[in-house]
C-alpha positions as CSV (number, residue, x, y, z in Angstrom):
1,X,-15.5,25.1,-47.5
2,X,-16.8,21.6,-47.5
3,X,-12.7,20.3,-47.2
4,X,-12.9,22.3,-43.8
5,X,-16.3,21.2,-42.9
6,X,-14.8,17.5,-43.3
7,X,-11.2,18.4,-41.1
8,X,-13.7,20.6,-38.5
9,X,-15.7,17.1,-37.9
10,X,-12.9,14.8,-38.0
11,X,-10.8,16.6,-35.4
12,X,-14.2,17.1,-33.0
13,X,-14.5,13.5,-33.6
14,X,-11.1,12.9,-32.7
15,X,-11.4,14.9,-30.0
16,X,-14.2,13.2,-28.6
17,X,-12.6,9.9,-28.9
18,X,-9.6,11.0,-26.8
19,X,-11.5,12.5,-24.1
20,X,-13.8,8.8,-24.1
21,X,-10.4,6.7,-24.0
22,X,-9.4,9.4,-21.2
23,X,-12.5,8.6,-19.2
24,X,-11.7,4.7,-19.5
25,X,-8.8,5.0,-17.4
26,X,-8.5,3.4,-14.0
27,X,-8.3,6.0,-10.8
28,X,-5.8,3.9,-8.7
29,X,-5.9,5.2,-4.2
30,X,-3.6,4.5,-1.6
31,X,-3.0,6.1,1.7
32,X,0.7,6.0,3.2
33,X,1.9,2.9,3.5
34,X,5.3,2.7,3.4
35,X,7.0,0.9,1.5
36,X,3.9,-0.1,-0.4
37,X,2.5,3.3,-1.2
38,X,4.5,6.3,-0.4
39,X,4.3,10.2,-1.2
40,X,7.4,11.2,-3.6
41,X,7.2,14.8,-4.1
42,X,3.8,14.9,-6.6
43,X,3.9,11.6,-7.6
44,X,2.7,8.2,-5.7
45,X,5.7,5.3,-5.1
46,X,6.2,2.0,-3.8
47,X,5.8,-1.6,-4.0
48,X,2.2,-1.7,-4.2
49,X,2.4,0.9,-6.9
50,X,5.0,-0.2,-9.2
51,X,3.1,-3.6,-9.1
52,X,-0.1,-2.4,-10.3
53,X,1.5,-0.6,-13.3
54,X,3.7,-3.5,-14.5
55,X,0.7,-6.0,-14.4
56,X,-1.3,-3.2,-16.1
57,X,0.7,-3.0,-18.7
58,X,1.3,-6.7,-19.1
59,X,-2.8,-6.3,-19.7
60,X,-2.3,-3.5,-22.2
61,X,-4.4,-1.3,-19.4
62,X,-1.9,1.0,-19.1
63,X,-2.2,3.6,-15.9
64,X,-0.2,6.4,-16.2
65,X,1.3,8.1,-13.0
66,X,-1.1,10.7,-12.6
67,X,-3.8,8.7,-12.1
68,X,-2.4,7.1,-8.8
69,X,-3.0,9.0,-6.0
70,X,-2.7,9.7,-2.2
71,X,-5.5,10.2,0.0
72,X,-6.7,8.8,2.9
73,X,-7.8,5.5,3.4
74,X,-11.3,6.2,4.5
75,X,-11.7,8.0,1.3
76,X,-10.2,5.7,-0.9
77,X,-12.5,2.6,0.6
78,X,-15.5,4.4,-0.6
79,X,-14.9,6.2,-3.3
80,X,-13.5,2.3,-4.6
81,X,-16.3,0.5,-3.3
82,X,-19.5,3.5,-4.8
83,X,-17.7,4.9,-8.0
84,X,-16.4,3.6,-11.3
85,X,-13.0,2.4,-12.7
86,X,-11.4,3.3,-8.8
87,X,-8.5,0.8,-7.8
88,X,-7.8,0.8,-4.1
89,X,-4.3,0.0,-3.0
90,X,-3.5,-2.5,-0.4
91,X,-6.6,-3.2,0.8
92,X,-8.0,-6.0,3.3
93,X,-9.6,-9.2,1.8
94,X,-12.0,-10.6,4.3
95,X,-16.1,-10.9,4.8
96,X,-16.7,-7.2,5.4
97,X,-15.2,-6.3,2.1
98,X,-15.5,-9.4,-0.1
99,X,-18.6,-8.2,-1.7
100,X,-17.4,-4.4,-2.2
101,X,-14.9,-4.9,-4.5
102,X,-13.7,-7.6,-7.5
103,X,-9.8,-9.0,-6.3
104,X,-6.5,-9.1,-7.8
105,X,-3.8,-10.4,-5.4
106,X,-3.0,-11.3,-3.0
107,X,0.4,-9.3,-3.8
108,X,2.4,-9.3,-0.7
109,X,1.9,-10.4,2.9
110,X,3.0,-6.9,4.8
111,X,4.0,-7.9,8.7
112,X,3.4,-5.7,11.7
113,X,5.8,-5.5,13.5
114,X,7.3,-4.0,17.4
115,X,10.8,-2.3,17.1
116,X,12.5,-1.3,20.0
117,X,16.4,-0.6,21.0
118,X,18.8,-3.2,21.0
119,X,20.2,-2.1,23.8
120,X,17.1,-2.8,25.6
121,X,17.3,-6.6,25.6
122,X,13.6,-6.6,25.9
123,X,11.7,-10.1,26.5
124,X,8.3,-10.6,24.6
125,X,7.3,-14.1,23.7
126,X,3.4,-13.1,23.7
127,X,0.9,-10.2,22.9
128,X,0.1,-10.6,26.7
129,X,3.4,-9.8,27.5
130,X,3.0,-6.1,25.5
131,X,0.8,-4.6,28.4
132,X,4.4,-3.8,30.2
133,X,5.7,-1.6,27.7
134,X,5.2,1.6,25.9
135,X,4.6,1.5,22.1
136,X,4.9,4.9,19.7
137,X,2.3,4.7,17.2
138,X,1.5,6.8,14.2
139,X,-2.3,7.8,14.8
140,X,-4.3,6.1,12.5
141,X,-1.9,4.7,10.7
142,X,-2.5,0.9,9.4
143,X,-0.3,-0.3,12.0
144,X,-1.7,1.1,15.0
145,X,-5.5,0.0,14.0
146,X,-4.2,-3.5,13.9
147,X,-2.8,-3.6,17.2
148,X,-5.9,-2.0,18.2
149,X,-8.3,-4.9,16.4
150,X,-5.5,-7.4,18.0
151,X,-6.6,-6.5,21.0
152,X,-4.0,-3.6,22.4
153,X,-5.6,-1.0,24.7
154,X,-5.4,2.5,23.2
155,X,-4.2,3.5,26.7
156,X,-0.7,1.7,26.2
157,X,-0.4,3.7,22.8
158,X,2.0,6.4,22.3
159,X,-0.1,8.3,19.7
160,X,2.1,10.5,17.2
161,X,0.2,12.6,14.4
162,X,3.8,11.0,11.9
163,X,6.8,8.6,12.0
164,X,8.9,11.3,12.8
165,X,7.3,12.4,16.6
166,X,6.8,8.6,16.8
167,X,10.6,7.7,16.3
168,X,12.1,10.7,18.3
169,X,10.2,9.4,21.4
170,X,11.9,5.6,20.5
171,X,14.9,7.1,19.8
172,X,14.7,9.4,23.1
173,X,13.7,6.2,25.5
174,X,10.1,7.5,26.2
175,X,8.7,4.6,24.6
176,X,10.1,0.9,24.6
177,X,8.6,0.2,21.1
178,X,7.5,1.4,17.6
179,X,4.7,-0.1,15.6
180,X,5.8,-0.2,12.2
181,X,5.7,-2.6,8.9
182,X,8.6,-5.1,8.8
183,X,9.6,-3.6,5.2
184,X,9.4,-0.1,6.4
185,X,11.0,0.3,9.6
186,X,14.3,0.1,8.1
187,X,13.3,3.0,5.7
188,X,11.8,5.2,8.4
189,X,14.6,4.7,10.6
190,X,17.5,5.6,8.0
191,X,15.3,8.7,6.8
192,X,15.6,10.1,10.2
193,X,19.1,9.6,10.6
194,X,19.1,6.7,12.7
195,X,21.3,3.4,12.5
196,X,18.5,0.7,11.3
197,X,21.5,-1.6,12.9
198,X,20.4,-0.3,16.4
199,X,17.5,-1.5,16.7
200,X,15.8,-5.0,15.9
201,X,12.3,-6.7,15.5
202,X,11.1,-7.4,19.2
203,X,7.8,-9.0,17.9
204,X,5.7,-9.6,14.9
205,X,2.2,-8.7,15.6
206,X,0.5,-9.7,12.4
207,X,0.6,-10.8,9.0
208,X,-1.8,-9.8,6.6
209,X,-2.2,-10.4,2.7
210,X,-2.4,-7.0,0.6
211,X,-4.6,-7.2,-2.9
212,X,-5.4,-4.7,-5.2
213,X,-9.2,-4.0,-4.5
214,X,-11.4,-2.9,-8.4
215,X,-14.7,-1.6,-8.3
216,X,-17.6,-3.5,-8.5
217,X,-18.1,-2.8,-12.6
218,X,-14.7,-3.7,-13.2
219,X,-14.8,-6.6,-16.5
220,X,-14.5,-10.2,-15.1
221,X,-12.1,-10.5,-17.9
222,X,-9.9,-7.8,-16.9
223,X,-9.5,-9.0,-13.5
224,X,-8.8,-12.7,-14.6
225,X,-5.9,-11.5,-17.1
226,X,-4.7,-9.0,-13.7
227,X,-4.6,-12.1,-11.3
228,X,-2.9,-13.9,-14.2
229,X,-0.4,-11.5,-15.0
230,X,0.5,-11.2,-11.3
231,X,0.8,-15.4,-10.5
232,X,3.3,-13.9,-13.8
233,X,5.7,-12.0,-12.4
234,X,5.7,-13.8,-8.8
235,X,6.5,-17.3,-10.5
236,X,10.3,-18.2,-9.8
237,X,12.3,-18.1,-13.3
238,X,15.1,-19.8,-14.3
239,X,17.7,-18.6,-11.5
240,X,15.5,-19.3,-8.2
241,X,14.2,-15.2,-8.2
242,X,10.9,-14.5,-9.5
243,X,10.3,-10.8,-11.5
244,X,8.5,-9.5,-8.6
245,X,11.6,-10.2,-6.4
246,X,14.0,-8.6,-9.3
247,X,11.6,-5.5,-9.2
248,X,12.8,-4.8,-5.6
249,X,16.0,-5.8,-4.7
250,X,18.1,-4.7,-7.7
């Protein structure tokens, strides 16, 4: 009896251990962002997202794949910024959110860009110049807010509730332009069927850097070995490419 007594408190105890190491784990939120945070099927995808689990690992942090997920972003800014152990994904660096959140990044600089038919020949040298044409947007999407903070009037937008409305009315000439990142506009084109050869990059509306945005209680420690591990992977090795490069072009 007092041999079960001892296995009865050992596995409660190793029970209990488990569910504490589960609790230690990282939450990690992105909205869609293609191609740095993308729905595939149950799971979360992308560059953003394979990032943040290699430079885990490298920290022997591990986060496994059901602990990334997709929401939207308003969610995923305050549930980062109020609660514990949240990661957001791709987020903005600047003096509204510096104090929110404790930084690893910046991992990529993700352009905004205007595509439109090549067939159109269309002539854009400044923003100014965008007030003469129409431009598909997905609503609420990343891209469209910037070219609403940059100054675009929501009148000129083409409003679509996805890529897929949004790219139809391209496609069908009842817009001149689509707002879209410069990484996944090819993507969203070819996933609809349409030759990314077509149609070209009429004007780059904005660059901004993306970091990796930990909560508040996040250790200092943790973070430093994150940003470390990252300068890692983006350092060029020995044939000119870096890791970070391998990672997605292979």
């Amino acid at each position: 009896m007092k041999h079960i007594a001892i296995i009865t408190f050992s596995l409660v105890l190793s029970l209990a251990a488990a569910s504490s190491a589960r609790a230690e784990h990282f939450i990690a939120m992105a909205a869609p962002y293609p191609p740095y945070s993308i729905s595939n099927g149950l799971s979360v995808k992308g560059m953003a997202v394979s990032t943040l689990t290699t430079i885990m690992d490298m920290c022997g942090t591990p986060i496994g794949e059901q602990e990334i997920k997709l929401m939207p972003w308003a969610y995923a800014y305050e549930s980062a910024a109020r609660q514990s152990r949240r990661i957001l994904l791709n987020a903005q660096r600047n003096p509204n959110t510096e104090h929110l959140y404790k930084w690893v990044g910046p991992m990529t600089t993700a352009k905004t860009v205007l595509i439109g038919r090549k067939s159109d020949k269309l002539f854009i040298p400044t923003r100014e110049h965008l007030k003469d044409y129409r431009i598909a947007t997905v609503r609420w999407s990343r891209p469209e807010k910037t070219l609403l903070a940059g100054g675009v009037e929501e009148t000129q937008l083409c409003r679509s509730p996805s890529h897929v409305q949004a790219l139809r009315r391209l496609d069908g000439g009842e817009v001149d332009l689509f707002a879209s990142t410069e990484l996944g506009a090819p993507c969203l084109l070819a996933g609809m069927g349409m030759r990314p050869e077509d149609y070209t990059i009429y004007f780059t509306f904005d660059e901004e850097p993306l970091y990796f945005a930990f909560s508040r209680d996040t250790d200092d420690k943790l973070i430093a070995r994150l940003n470390r591990a990252l300068q890692e992977i983006k350092a060029t090795g020995p044939h000119g490419v870096s890791r970070f490069d391998q990672m997605f072009t292979d």
